[in-house]
N, C-alpha and C positions, 0 to 999 in steps of 0.2 A: 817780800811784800806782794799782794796782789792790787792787780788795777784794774780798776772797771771804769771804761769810758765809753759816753754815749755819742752820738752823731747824729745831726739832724733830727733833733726832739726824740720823740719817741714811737715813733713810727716801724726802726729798726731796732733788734734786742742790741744792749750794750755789748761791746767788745769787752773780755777778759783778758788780762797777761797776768803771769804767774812769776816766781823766784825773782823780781825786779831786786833792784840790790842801789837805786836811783830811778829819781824822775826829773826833768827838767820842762817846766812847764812854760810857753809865750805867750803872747799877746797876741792878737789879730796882727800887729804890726811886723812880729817878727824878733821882740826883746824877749829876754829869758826876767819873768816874773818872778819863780817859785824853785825852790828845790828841797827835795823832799830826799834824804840818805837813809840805809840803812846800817848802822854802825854796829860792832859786836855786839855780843849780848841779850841782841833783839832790842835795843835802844834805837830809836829814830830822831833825827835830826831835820826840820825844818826851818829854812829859814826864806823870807820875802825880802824883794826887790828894795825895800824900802828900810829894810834893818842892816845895821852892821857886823859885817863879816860878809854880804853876798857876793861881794867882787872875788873874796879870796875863794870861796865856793867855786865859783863860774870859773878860776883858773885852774883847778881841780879838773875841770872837765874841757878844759885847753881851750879856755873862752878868755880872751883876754881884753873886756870892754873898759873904757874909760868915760860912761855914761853916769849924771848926776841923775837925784831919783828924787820929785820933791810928790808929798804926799796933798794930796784934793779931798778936801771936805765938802 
């Protein structure tokens, strides 16, 4: 997978990464939001903070939280 992230608007060109193979995305605060896999086949897997299966994810990448997740409308 490739990643393009930007910093401080756009002022500065986004930073590129290449061959990523995961991403693990937080929050200002410091919690793991998002996780984005890359699975064989070129199949990709995401899943959010707020669906199930994220916790088994996060121990996948030896994150072992025992945070509820309720969702804001």
């Amino acid at each position: 997978m490739k990643i393009r992230a930007s910093f401080e608007g756009l002022e500065r060109p986004p930073m590129e990464l290449e061959n990523a193979d995961s991403i693990l995305i937080y929050d200002d605060f410091g919690n793991p939001i998002l996780v984005v896999q890359k699975l064989e086949k070129g199949q990709i897997y995401v899943v959010k903070a707020s669906e199930p299966g994220f916790q088994d994810v996060l121990r996948g990448f030896g994150i072992g939280l025992r945070a509820s997740v309720r969702k804001i409308k």
